[in-house]
C-alpha positions as a Python dict, from the first residue, in 0.01 Angstrom:
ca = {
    (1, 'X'): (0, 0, 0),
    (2, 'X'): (-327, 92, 171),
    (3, 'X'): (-437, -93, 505),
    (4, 'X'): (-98, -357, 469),
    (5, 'X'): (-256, -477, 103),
    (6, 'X'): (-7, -616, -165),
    (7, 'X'): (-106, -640, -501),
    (8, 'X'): (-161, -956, -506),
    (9, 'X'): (-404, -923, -284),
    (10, 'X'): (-585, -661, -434),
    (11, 'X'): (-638, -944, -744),
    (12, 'X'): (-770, -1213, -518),
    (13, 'X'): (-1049, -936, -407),
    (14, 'X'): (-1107, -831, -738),
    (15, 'X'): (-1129, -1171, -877),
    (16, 'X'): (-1390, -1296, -592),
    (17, 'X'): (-1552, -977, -590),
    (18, 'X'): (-1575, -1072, -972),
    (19, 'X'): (-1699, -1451, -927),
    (20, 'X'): (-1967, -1347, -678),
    (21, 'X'): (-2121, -1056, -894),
    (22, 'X'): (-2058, -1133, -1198),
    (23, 'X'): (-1887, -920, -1461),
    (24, 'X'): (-2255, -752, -1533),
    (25, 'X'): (-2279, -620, -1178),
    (26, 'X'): (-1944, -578, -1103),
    (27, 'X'): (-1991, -184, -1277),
    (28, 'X'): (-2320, -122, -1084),
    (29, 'X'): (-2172, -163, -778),
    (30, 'X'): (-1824, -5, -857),
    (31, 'X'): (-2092, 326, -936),
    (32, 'X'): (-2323, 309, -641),
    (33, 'X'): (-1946, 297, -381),
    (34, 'X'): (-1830, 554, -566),
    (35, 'X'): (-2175, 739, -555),
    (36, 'X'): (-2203, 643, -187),
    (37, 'X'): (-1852, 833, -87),
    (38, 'X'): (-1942, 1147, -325),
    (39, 'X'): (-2280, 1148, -112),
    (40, 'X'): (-2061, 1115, 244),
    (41, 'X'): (-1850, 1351, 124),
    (42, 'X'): (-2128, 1615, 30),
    (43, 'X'): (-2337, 1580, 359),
    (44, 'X'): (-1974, 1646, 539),
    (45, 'X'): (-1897, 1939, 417),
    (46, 'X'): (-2245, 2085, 443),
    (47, 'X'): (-2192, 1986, 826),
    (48, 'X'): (-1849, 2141, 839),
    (49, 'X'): (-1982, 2447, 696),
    (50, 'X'): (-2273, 2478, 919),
    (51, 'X'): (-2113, 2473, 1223),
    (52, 'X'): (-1835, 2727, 1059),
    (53, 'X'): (-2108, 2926, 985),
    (54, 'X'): (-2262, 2880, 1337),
    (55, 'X'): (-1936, 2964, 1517),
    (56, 'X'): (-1880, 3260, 1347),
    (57, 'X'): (-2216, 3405, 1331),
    (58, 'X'): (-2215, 3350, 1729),
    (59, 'X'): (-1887, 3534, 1760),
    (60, 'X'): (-1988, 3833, 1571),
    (61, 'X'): (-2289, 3889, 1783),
    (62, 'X'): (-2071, 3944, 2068),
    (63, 'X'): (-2265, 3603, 2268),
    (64, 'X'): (-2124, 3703, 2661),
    (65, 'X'): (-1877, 3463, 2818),
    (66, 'X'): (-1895, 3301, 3119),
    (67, 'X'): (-1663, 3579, 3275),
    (68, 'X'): (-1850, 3832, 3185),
    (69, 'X'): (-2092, 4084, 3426),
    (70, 'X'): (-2315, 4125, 3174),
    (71, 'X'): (-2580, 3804, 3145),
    (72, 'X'): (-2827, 3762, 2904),
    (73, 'X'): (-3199, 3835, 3008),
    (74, 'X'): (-3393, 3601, 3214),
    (75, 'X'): (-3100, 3379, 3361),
    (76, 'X'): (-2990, 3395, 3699),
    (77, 'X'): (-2620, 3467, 3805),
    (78, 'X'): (-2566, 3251, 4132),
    (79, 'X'): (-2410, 3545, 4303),
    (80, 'X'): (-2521, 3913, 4183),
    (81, 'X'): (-2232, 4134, 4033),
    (82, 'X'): (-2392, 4444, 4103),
    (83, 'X'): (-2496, 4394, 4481),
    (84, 'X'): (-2338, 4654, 4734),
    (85, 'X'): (-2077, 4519, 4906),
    (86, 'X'): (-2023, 4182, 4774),
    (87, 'X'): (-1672, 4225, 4664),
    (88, 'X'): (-1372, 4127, 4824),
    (89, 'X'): (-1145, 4426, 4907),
    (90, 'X'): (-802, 4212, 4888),
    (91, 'X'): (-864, 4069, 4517),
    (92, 'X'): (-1201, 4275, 4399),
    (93, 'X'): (-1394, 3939, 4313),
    (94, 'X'): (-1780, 3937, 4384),
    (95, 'X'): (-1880, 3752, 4611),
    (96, 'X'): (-2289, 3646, 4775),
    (97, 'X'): (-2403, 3964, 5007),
    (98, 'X'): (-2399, 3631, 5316),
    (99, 'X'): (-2044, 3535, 5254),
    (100, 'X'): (-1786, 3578, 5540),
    (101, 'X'): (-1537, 3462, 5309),
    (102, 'X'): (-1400, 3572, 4976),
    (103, 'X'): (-1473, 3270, 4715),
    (104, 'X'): (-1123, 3381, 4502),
    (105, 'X'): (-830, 3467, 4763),
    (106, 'X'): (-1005, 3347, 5083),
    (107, 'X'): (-927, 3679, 5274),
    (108, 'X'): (-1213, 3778, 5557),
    (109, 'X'): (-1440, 3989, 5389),
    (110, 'X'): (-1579, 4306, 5586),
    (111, 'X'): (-1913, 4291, 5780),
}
């Protein structure tokens, strides 16, 4: 059974669930639970959908990664990728035009 429940106990809840609403009620609020998890259910699905949709829409647009040398316009790369050189002739990473030091491998880069 469910959450450690017997059936036993299952009555007892029933039966004070019955003695405190009344067998009038009882229906009303068996229909507005039940109405309550269709409702849940609904609104998560929607969400899971959305962000499906979301996800996918972003990876067909081809969004660039974090690795990539192409950034989108009007943000600013903390070291340029195109600057003359900035790259480290052991490993090929970029590196700032100021650097003595390759940020990657650690190898001396040339004056």
């Amino acid at each position: 059974m469910p959450f450690g429940l017997q059936p036993i106990h299952l009555a007892v809840i029933v039966l004070v669930a019955l003695v405190i609403f009344g067998p009038k009620r009882l229906p009303q609020l068996g229909r507005w639970i039940g109405r309550t998890f269709t409702e849940f259910r609904k609104g998560a699905h929607e969400m899971t959908e959305g962000f499906k949709e979301e996800t996918t829409k972003s990876a067909s647009e081809g969004t660039p990664t974090a690795k990539s040398e192409t950034a989108s316009p009007g943000t600013s790369t903390p070291y340029p990728e195109t600057a003359i050189g900035s790259y480290c002739t052991k490993c090929g990473a970029s590196n700032p035009l100021d650097a003595r030091f390759c940020n990657k491998c650690g190898a001396q880069l040339p004056v």
